[in-house]
C-alpha positions in Angstrom: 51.8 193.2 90.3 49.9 195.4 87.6 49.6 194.1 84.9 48.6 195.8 81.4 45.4 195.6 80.4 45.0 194.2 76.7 44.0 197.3 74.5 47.6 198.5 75.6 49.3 195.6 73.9 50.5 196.9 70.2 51.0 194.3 67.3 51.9 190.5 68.2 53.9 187.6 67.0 52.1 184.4 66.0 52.9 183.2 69.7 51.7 185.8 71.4 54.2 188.4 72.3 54.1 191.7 71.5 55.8 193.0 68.2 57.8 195.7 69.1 59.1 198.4 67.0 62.6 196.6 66.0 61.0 193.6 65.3 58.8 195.5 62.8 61.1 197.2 61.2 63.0 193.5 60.3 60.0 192.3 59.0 59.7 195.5 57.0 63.4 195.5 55.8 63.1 191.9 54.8 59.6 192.7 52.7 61.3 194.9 51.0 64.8 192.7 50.4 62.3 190.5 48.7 60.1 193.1 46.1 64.1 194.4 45.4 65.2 191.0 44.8 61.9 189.9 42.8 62.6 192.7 40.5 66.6 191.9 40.3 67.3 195.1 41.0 71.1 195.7 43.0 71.0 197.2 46.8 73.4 199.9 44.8 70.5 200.8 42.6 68.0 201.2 45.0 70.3 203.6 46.6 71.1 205.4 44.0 67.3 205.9 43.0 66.3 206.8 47.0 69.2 209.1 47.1 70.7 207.2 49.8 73.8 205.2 51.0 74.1 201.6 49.8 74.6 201.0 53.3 71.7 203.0 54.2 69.4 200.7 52.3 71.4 197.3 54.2 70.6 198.3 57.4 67.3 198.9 56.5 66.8 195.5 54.9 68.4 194.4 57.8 66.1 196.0 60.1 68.9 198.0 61.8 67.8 201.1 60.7 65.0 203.7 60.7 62.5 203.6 57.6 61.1 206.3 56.5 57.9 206.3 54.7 59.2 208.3 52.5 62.2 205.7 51.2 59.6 203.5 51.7 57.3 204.9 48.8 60.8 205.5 46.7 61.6 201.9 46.8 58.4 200.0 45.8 58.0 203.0 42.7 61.6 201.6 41.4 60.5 197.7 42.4 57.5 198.3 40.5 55.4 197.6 43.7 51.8 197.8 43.6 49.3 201.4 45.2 47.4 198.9 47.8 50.8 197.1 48.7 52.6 200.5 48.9 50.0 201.6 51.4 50.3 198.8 53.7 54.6 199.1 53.9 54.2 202.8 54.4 51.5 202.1 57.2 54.0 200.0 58.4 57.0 202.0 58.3 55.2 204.7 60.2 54.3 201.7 63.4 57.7 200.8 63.0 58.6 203.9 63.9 56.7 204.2 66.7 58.4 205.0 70.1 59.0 202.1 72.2 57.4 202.0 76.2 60.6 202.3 77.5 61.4 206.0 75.7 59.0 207.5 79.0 62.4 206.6 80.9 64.8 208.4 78.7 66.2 210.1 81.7 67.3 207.6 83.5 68.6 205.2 80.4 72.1 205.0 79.1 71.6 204.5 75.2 73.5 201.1 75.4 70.9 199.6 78.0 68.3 201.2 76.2 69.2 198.7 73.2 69.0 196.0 75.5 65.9 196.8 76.9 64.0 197.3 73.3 65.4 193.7 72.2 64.2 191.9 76.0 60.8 193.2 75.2 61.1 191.8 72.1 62.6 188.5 72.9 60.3 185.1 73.3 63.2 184.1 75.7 65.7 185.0 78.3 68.2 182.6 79.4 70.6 184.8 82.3 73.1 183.3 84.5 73.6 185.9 87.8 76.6 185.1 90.3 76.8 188.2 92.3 72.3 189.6 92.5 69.1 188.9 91.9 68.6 189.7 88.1 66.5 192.8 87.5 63.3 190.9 86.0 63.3 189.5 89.1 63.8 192.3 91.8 61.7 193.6 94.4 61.7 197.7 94.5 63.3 197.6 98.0 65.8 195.1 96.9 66.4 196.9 93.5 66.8 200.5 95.5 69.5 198.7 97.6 71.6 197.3 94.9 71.2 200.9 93.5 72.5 203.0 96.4 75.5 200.1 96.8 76.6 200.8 93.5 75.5 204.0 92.4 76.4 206.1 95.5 76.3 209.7 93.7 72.9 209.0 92.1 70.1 211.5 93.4 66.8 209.9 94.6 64.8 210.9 91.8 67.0 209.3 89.7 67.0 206.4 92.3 63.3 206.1 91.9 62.7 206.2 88.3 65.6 203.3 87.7 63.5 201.2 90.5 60.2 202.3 88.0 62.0 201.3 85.1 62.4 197.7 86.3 59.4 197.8 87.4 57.7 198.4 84.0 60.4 195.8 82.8 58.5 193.2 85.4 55.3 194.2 83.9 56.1 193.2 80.4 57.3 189.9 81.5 53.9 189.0 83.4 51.5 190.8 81.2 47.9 188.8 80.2 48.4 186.5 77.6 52.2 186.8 77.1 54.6 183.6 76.1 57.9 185.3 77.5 59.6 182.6 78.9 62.6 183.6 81.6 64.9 180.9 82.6 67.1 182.0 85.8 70.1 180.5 87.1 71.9 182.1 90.3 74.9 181.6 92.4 73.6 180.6 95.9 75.9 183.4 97.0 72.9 185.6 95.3 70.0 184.6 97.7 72.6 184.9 100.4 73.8 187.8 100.9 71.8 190.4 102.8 71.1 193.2 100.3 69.3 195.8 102.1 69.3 194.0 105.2 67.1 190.6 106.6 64.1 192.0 105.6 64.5 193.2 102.2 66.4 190.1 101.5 63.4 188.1 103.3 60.9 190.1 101.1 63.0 189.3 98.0 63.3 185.2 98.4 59.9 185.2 99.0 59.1 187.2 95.6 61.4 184.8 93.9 59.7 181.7 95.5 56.2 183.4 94.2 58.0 184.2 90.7 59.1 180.4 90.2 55.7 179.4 90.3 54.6 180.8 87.4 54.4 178.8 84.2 56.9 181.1 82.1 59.4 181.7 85.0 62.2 178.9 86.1 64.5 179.7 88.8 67.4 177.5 89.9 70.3 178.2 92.1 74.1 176.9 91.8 74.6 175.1 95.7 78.2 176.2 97.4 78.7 172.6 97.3 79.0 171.7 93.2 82.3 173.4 93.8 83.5 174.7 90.0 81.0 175.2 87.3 80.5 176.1 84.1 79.5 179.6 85.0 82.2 181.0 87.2 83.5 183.4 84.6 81.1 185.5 85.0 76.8 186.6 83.9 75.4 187.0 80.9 71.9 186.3 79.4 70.9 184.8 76.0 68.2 186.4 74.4 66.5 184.2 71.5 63.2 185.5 69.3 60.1 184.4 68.1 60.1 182.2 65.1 61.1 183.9 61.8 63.5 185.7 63.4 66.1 183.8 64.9 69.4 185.5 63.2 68.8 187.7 65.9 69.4 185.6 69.5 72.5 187.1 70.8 74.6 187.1 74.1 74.2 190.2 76.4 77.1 191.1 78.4 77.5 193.8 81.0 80.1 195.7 83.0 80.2 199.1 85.0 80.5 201.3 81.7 78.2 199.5 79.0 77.6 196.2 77.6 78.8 194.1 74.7 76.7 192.2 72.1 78.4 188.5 71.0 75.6 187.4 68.2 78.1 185.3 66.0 76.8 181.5 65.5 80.2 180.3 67.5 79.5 182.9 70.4 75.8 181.9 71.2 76.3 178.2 71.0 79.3 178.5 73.3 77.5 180.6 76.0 74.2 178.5 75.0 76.7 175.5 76.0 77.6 177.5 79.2 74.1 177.9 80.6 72.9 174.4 79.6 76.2 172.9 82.1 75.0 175.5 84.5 71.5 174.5 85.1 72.6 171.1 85.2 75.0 171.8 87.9 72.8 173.7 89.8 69.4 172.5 92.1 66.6 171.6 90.5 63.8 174.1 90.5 62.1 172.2 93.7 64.8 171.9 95.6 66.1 175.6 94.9 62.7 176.8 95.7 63.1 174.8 99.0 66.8 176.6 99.8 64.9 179.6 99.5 62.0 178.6 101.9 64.5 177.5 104.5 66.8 180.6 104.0 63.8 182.5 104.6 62.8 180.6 107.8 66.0 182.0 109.6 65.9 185.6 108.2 
């Protein structure tokens, strides 16, 4: 697989991943939370000075928001922020800003997997329990243009193609040089089971898997027919936990035909963190899911 080359990567984290452009704009908001608070100044004066919304200026300190450089300059002249500092944030701003890799597949993504897709990138780790496929980090192009024609039978192939090039480009991010991502995998043996796209797509996809498990960052395990009930049976998500600084934002992805939903309450991710721990447990070990694999293989 093609991988990026390193001029391409933009800004990192201390651990190597790439800082992408919601990550930046946290560390922004929170820069500026601080010079606010430092100078004891109200979010409700800031506003008012910036001529903006209390809750404008929240969401930017939260880093849910879009910072202009413009507010930018606003708010350091009433937190009494230095020129040199001013020009860094406002450099800053304008990266944070920056359109993310995925916007070259506008066409073919809905706005709510769109979030999803910025945040994975961002994310030092993805923890996904899959019951019914192979999950899409994971997915050979045949195997992905399958699923797609099963489920999506009034999609037209050019939009066929570019969903298969998004994941793709998704796969790309995961193995790129030097990157930390780690992605932890549990399935349903029913997953690596079932002939999507026929014996030979589903022989060319549990060989890829096989291939992806042996790399360093990637763990794949499956969930035999024989542990019977288990933790997982009500159904996929994946966790989705940061780099270091910026763990108020691992969350709980769920998806269904017509969107997702976010759970990133403390109660919610330690439940479905308590979920996926029982799971893995429950399910082979990476050698001897590896080995189903191999054998399923061997009669395909």
């Amino acid at each position: 697989m093609a991988t990026m080359p390193p001029e391409e990567l933009g800004p990192q984290t201390d651990d190597g991943l790439e800082l992408g452009p919601t990550l930046r704009r946290r560390q922004l908001g929170r820069k500026l939370r601080s010079y606010r608070e430092q100078a004891g100044r109200k979010v409700a004066e800031a506003a008012k000075y910036a001529g903006l919304r209390d809750a404008t200026v929240s969401r930017i300190e939260n880093g849910r928001h879009a910072i202009r450089p413009g507010n930018v300059r606003l708010l350091c002249q009433f937190y009494g922020v230095g020129a040199p500092t001013v020009d860094t944030l406002v450099r800053q701003a304008e990266e944070s800003n920056d359109r993310g890799w995925w916007t070259a597949f506008s066409d073919t993504l809905e706005d709510w997997f769109e979030t999803y897709v910025d945040l994975e990138s961002d994310a030092r780790e993805l923890l996904t329990y899959s019951p019914t496929l192979v999950d899409g980090l994971l997915q050979t192009p045949e195997y992905a243009l399958a699923v797609m024609q099963g489920g999506w039978p009034k999609t037209t192939k050019s939009e066929l193609r570019r969903s298969v090039e998004l994941r793709q480009a998704r796969q790309e991010r995961l193995h790129q040089r030097g990157s930390t991502k780690q992605l932890h995998v549990v399935f349903d043996e029913a997953v690596v089971r079932r002939l999507v796209g026929g014996p030979g797509v589903m022989r060319d996809q549990l060989k890829a898997l096989i291939e992806a498990a042996e790399k360093p960052n990637i763990t794949i395990q499956v969930i035999p027919f024989s542990a019977g009930a288990h933790a997982g049976m009500k159904g996929a998500f994946s966790i989705l936990h940061f780099p270091e600084g910026y763990e108020d934002m691992n969350s709980v992805y769920l998806e269904n035909q017509r969107g997702s939903v976010w759970q990133e309450r403390p109660n919610d991710l330690d439940d479905y963190s308590n979920v996926f721990r029982m799971a893995s447990e429950q399910a082979l070990s990476p050698e001897e899911s590896a080995k189903l694999m191999t054998s399923l293989v061997k009669h395909l």
